[in-house]
N, CA and C atoms as a LAMMPS dump frame, in Angstrom:
ITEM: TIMESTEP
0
ITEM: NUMBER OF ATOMS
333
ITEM: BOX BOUNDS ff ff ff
-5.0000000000000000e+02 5.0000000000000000e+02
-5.0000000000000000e+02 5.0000000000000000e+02
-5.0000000000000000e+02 5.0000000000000000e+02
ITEM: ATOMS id mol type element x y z
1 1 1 N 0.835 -1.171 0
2 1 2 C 0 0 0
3 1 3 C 0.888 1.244 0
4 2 1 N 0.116 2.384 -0.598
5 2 2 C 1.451 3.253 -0.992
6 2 3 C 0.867 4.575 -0.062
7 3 1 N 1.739 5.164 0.177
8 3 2 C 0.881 6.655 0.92
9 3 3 C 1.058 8.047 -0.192
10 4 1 N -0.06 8.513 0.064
11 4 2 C -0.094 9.573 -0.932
12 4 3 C 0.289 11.226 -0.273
13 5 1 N 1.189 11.637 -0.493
14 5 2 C 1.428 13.001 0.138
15 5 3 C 0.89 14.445 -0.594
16 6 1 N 0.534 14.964 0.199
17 6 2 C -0.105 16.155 0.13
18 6 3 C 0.632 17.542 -0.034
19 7 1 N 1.197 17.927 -0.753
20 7 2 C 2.124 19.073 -0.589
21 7 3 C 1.405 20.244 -1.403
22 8 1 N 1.662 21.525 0.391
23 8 2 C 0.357 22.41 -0.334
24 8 3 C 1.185 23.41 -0.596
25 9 1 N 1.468 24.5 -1.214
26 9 2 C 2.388 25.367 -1.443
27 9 3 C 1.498 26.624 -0.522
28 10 1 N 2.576 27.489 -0.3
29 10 2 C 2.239 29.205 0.053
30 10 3 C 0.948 29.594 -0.315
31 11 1 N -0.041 30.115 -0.096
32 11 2 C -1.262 30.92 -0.616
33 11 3 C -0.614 32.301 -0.901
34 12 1 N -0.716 32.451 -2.168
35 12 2 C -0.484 33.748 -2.752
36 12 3 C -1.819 34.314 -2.436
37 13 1 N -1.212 36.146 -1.983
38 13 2 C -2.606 36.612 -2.069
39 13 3 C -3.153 37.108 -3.267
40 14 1 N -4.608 37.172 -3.545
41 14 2 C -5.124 37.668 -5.111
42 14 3 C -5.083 39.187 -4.805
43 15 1 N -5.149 39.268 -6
44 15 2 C -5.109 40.663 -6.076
45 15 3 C -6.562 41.289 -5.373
46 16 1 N -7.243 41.195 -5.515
47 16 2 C -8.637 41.68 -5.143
48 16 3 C -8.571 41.449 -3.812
49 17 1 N -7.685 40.935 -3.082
50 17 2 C -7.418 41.282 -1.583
51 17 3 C -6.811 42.092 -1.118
52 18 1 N -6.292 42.77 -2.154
53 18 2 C -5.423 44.317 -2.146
54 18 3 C -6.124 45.122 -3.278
55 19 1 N -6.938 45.962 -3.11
56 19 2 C -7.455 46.887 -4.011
57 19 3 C -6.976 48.473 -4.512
58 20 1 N -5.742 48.445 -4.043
59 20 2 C -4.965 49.382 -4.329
60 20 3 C -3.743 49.212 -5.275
61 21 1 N -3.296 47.846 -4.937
62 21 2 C -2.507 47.128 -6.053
63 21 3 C -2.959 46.89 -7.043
64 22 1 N -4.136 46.279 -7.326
65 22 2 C -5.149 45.869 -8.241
66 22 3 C -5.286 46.867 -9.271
67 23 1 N -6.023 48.325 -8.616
68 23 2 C -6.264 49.541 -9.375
69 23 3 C -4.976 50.082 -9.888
70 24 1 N -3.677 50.144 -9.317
71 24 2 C -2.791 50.442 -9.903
72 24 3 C -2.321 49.715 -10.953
73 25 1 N -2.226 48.473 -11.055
74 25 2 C -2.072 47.503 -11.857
75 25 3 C -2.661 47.811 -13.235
76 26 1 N -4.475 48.315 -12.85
77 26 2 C -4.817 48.545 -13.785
78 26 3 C -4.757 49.687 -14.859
79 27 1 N -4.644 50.483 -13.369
80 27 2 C -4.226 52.37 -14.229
81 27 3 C -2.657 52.013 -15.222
82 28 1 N -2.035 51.362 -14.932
83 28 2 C -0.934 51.144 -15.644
84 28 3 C -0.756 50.327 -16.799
85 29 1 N -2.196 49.159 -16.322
86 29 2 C -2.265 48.54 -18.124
87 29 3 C -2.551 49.715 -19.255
88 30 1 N -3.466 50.373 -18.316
89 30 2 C -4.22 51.396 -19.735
90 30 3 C -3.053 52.256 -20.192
91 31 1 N -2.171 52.678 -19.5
92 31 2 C -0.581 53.452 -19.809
93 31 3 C -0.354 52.566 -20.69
94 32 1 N 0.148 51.812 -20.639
95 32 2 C 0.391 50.303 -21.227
96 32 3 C 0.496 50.108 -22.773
97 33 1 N -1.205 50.04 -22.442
98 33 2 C -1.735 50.068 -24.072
99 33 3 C -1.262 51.426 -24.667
100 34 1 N -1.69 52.254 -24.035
101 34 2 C -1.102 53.623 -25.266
102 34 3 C 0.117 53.501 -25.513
103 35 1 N 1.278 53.473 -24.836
104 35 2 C 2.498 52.971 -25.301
105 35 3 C 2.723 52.109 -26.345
106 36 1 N 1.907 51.002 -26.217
107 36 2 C 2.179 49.729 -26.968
108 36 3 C 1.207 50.48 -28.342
109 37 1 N 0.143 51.318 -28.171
110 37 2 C -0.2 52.015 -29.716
111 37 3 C 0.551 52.73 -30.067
112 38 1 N 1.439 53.687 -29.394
113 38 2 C 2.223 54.656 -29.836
114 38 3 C 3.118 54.261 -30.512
115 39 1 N 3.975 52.636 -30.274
116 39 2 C 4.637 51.719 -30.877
117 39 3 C 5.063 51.519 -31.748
118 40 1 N 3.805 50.941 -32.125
119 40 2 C 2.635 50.291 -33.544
120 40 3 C 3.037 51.429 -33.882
121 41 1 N 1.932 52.538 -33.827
122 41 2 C 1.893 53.481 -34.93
123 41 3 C 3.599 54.139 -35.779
124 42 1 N 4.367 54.722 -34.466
125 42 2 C 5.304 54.794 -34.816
126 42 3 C 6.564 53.6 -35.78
127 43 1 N 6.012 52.716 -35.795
128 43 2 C 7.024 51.629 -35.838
129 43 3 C 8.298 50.812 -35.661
130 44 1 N 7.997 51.305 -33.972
131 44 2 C 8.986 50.844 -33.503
132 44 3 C 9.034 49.455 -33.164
133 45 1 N 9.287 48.297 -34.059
134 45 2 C 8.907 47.135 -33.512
135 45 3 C 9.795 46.552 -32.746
136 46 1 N 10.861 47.019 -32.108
137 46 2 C 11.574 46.558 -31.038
138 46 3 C 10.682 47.034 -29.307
139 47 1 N 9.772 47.946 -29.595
140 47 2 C 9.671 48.444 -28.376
141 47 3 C 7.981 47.651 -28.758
142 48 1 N 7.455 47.812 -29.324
143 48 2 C 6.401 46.813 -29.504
144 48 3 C 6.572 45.169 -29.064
145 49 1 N 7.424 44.618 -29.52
146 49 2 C 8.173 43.443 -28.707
147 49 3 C 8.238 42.956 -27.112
148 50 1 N 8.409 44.312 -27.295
149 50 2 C 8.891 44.548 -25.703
150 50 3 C 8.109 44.72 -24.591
151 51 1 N 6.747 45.475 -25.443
152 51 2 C 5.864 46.346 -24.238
153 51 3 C 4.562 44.787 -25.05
154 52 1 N 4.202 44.094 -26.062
155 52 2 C 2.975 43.583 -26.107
156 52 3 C 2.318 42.852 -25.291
157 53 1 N 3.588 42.235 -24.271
158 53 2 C 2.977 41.085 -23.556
159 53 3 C 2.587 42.014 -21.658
160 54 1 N 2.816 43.574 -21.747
161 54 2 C 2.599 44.143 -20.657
162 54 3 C 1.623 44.212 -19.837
163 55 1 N 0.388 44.963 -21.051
164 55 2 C -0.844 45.176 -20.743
165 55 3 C -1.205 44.093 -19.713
166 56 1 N -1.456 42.978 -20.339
167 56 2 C -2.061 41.826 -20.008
168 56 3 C -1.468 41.373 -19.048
169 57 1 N -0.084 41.785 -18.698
170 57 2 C 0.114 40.881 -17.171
171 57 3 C -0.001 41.809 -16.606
172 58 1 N -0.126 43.23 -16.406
173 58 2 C -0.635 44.034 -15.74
174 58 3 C -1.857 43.898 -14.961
175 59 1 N -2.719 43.536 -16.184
176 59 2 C -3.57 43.484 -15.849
177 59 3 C -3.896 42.239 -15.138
178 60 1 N -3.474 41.287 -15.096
179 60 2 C -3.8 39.802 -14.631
180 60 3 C -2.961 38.687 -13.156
181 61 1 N -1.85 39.469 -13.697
182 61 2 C -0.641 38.725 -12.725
183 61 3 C -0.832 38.715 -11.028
184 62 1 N -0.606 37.717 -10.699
185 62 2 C -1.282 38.135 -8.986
186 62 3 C -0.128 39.05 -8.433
187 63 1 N -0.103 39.164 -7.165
188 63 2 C 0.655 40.252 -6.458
189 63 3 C 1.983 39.949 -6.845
190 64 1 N 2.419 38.669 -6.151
191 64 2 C 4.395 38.415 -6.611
192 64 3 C 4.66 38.532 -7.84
193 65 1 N 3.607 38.135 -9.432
194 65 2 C 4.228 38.381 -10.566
195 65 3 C 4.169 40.03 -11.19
196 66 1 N 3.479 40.204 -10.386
197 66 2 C 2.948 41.704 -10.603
198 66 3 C 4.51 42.787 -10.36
199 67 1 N 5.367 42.486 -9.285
200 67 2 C 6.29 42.694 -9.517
201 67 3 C 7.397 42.899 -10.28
202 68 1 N 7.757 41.898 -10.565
203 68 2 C 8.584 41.398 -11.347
204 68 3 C 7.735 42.151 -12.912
205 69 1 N 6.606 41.745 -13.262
206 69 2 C 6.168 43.117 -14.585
207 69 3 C 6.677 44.388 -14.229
208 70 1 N 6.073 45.142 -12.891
209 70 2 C 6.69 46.567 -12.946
210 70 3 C 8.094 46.748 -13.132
211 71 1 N 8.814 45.794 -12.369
212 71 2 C 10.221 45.897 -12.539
213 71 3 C 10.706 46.322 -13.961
214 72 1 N 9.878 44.975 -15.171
215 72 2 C 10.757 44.893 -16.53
216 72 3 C 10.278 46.068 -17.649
217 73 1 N 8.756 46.532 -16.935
218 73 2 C 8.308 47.84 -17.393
219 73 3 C 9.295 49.038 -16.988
220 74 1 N 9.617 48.763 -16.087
221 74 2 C 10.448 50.609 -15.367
222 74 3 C 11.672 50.173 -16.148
223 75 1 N 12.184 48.637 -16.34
224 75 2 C 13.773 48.472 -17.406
225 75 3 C 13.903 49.165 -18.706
226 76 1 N 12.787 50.369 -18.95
227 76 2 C 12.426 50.421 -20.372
228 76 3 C 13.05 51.292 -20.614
229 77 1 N 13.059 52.065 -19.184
230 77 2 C 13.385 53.73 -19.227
231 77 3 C 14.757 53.259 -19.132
232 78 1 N 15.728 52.708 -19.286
233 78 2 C 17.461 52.613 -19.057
234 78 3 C 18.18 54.274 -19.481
235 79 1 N 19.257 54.291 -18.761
236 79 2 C 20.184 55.411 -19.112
237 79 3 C 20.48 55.582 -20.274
238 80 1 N 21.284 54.573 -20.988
239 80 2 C 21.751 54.504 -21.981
240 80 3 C 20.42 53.922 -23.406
241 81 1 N 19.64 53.281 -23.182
242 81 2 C 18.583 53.042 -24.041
243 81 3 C 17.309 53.06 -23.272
244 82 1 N 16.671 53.99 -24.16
245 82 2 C 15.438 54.142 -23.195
246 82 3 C 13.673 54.343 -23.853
247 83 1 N 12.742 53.8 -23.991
248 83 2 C 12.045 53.757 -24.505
249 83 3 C 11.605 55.419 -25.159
250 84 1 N 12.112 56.474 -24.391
251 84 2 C 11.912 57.949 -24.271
252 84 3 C 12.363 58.351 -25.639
253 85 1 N 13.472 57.682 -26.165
254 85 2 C 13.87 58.157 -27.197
255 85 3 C 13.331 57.867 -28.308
256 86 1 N 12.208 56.63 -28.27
257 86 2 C 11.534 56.27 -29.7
258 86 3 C 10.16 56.637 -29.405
259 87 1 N 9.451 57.328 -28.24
260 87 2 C 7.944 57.296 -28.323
261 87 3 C 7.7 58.378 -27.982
262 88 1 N 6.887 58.797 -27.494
263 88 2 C 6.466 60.627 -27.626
264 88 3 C 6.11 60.72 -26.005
265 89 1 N 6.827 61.843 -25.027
266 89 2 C 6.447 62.041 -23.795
267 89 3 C 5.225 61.945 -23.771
268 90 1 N 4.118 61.947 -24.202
269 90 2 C 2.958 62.349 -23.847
270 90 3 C 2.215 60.827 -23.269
271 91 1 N 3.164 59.777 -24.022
272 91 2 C 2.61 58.298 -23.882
273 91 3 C 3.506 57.782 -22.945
274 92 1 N 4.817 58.194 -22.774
275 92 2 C 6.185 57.313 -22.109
276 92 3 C 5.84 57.405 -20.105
277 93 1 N 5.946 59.263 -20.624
278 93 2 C 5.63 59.765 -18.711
279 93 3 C 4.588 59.365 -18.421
280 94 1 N 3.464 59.33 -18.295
281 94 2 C 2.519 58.958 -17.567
282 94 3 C 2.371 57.361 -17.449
283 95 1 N 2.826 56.498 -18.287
284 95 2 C 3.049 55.452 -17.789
285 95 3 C 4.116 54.884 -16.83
286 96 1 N 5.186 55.938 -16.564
287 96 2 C 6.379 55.371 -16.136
288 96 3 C 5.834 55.903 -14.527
289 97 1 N 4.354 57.532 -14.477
290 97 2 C 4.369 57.282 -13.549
291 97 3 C 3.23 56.609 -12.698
292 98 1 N 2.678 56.261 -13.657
293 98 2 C 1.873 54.974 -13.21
294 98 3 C 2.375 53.271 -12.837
295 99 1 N 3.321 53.379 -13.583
296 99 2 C 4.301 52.185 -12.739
297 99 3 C 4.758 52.693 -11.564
298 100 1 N 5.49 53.619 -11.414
299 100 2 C 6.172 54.307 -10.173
300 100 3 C 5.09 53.627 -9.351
301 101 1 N 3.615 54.094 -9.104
302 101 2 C 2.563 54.393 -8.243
303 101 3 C 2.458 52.746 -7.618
304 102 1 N 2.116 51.804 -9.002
305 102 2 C 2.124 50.328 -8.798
306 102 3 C 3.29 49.938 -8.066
307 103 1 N 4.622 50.126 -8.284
308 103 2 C 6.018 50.037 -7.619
309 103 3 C 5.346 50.498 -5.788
310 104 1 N 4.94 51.484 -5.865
311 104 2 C 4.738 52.194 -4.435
312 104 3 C 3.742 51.44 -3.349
313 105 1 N 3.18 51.32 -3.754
314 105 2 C 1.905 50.111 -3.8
315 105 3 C 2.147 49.222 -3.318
316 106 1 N 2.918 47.972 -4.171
317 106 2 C 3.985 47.255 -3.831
318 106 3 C 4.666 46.815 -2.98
319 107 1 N 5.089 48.523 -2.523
320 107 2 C 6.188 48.609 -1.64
321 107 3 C 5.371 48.954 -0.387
322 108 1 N 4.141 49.18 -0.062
323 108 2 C 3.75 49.528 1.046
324 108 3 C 3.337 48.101 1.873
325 109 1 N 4.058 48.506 2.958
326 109 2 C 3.279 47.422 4.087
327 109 3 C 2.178 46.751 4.412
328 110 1 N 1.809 45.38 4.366
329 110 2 C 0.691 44.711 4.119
330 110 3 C 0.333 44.318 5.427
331 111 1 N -0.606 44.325 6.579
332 111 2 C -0.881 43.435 7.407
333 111 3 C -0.88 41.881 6.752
């Protein structure tokens, strides 16, 4: 007879148990998308590449992957290469500071 083991992992929390993460998450997909149109239109298909798969984990990713997105979103802005130089302030800043906000979020203390 064989025994069957049970191995339960960590409970991640959902997002909708944090509604401030959540909304930021979301204010930042919609940044997101305009970026990722500004892209397109412009034709930048390296930064289109880069930003298509954003929106959507923005919008979806629970709290720990949610991270790790803002992180590779804020990698955009680099010193030396930076999304700023191929897309138009009007689409770049307000998303970078709508990540900031999600980053902040993030970073605030959870009971």
């Amino acid at each position: 007879m064989s025994e069957t083991r049970v191995v339960s992992l960590p409970r991640r929390p959902a997002r909708h148990e944090h509604p401030n993460i959540d909304e930021a998450g979301l204010v930042a997909a919609r940044h997101g998308d305009r970026v990722l149109a500004a892209a397109r239109d412009g034709g930048a298909t390296r930064w289109v590449a880069y930003f298509e798969p954003m929106p959507d984990r923005l919008r979806d990713d629970d709290v720990v992957a949610l991270r790790a997105t803002a992180v590779r979103c804020r990698a955009a802005y680099g010193v030396k290469d930076s999304v700023r130089d191929a897309l138009p302030a009007s689409v770049t800043e307000p998303f970078l500071d709508a990540i900031d906000r999600l980053v902040r979020e993030l970073n605030r203390p959870r009971e």
